[in-house]
C-alpha positions as CSV (number, residue, x, y, z in Angstrom):
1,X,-82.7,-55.7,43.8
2,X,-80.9,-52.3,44.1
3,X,-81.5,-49.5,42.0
4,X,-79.3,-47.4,39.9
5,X,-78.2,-44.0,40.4
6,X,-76.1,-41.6,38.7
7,X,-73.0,-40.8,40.4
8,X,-72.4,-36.8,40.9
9,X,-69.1,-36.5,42.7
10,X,-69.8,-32.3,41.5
11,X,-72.5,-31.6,43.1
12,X,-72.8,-34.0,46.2
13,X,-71.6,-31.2,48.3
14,X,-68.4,-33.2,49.6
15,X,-66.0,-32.6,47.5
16,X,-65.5,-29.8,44.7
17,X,-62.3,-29.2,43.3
18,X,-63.1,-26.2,41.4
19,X,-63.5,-24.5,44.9
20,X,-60.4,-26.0,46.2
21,X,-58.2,-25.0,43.1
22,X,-59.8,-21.5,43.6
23,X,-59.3,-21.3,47.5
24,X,-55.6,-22.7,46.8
25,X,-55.3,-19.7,44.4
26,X,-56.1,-17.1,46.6
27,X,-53.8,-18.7,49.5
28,X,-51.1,-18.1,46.7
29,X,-52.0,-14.7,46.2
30,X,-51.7,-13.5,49.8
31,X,-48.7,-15.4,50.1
32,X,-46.9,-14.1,46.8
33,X,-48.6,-10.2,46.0
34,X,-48.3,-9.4,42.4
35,X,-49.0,-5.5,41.1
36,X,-52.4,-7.0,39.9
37,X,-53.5,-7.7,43.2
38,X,-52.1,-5.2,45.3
39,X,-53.9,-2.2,43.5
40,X,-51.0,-1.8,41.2
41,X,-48.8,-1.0,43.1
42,X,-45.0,-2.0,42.8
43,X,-44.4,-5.2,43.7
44,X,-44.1,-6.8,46.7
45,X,-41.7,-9.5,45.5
46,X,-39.3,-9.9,42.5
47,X,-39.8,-12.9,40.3
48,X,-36.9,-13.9,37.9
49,X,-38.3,-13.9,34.4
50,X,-35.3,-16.2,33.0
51,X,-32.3,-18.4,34.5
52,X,-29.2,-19.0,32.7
53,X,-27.6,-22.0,33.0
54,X,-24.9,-22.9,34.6
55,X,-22.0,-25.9,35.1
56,X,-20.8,-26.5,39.1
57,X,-17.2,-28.1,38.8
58,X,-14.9,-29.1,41.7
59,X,-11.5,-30.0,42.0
60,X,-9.1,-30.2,45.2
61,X,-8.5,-26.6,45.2
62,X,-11.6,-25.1,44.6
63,X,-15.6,-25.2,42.9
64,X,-15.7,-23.1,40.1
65,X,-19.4,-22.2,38.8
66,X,-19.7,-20.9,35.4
67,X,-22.6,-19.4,33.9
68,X,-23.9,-18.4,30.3
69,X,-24.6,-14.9,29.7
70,X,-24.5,-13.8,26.4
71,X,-25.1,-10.3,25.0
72,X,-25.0,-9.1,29.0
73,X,-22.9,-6.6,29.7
74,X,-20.4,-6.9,33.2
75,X,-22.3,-3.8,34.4
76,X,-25.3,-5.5,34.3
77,X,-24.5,-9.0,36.7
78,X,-23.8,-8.5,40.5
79,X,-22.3,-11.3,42.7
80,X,-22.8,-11.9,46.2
81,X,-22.0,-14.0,49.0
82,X,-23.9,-13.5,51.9
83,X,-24.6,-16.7,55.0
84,X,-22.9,-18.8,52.8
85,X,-25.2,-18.3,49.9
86,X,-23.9,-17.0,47.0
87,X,-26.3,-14.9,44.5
88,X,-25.9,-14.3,40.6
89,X,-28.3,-11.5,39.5
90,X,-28.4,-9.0,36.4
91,X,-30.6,-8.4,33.6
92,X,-30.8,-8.5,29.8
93,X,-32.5,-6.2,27.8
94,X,-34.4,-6.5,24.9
95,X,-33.1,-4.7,22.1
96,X,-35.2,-1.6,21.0
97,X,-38.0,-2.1,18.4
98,X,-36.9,-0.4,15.0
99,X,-39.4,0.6,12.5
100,X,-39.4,-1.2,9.4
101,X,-38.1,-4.5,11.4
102,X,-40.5,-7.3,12.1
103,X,-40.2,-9.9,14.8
104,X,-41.2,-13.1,13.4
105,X,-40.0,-15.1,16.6
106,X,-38.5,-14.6,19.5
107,X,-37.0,-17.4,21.6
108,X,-34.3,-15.7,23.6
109,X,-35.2,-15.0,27.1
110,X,-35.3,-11.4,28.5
111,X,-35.6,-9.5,31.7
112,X,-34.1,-10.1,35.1
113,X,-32.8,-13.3,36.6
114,X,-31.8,-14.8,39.4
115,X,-29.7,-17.5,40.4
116,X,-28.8,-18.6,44.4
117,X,-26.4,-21.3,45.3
118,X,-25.9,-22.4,49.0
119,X,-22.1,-22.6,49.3
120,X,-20.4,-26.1,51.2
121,X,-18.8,-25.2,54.6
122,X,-15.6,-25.8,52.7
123,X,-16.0,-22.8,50.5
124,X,-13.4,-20.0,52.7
125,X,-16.2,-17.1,51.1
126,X,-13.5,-14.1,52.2
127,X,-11.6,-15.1,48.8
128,X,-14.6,-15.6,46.5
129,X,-13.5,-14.0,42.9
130,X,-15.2,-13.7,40.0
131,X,-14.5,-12.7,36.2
132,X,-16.6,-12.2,33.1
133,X,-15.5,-13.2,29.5
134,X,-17.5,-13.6,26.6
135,X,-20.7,-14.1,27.6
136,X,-19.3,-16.6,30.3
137,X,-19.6,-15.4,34.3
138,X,-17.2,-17.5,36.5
139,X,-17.2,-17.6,39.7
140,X,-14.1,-19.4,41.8
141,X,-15.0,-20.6,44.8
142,X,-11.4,-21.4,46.7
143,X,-11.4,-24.4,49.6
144,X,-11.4,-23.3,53.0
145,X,-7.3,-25.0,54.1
146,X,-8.9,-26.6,57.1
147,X,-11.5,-28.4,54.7
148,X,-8.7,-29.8,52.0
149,X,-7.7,-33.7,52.6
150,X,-4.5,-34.3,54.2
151,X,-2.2,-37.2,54.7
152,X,-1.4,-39.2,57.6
153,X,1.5,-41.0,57.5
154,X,0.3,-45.1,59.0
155,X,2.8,-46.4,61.9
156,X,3.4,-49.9,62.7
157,X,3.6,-51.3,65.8
């Protein structure tokens, strides 16, 4: 008859996934440098610390992207359209602590963000426009005239 033995998957020397998790860790770390382990310095890569939401439309003419933004001010969101990518990136600040006021929560989201969209060939990105309205950032994104459906008229034979 065969004995029992206690089953150690730990400590068999095989397979520990403490030491994996912590290898995996420090492949993230060379691959993504924070300021805490690069010596403090700046930086190396900008991480968005909110995304604000946004509603992707299309019609024949043209897709429209808007995107919430409240208490942002227009100086504070750039647009861009580069290799048929287009970029959404600002910032909102926290207001300034004032003595005597207490924060009992705080749910908003602050700091930078970051939103890219890759754009559909049929997007003509020369006549991108983009306007900002209450809180709300929309961006038209007109149809390229080659890309838009056209008729053909059927002949019988």
């Amino acid at each position: 008859m065969n004995t029992l033995t206690r089953w150690t998957p730990f400590r068999t020397g095989t397979w520990d996934p403490l030491k994996e998790i912590s290898e995996m860790e420090n492949r993230l770390s060379r691959l993504f440098p924070t300021a805490a382990s690069n010596g403090g310095a700046k930086e190396a890569l900008t991480v968005a610390e909110w995304a604000p939401p946004v509603d992707i439309t299309e019609d024949d003419k043209e897709y429209v992207i808007k995107a919430e933004l409240p208490e942002i001010k227009k100086e504070d969101v750039k647009v861009t359209v580069t290799n048929g990518e287009l970029t959404l990136a600002g910032q909102r600040k926290f207001e300034k602590e004032e003595e005597g006021k207490k924060y009992h929560r705080v749910e908003r989201s602050y700091g930078s963000f970051l939103r890219s969209f890759t754009l559909p060939d049929a997007v003509d990105a020369t006549k991108v426009e983009a306007q900002f309205k209450d809180g709300i950032l929309t961006v038209h994104l007109p149809k390229d005239e080659r890309a838009k459906p056209k008729s053909v008229e059927v002949k019988l034979n």
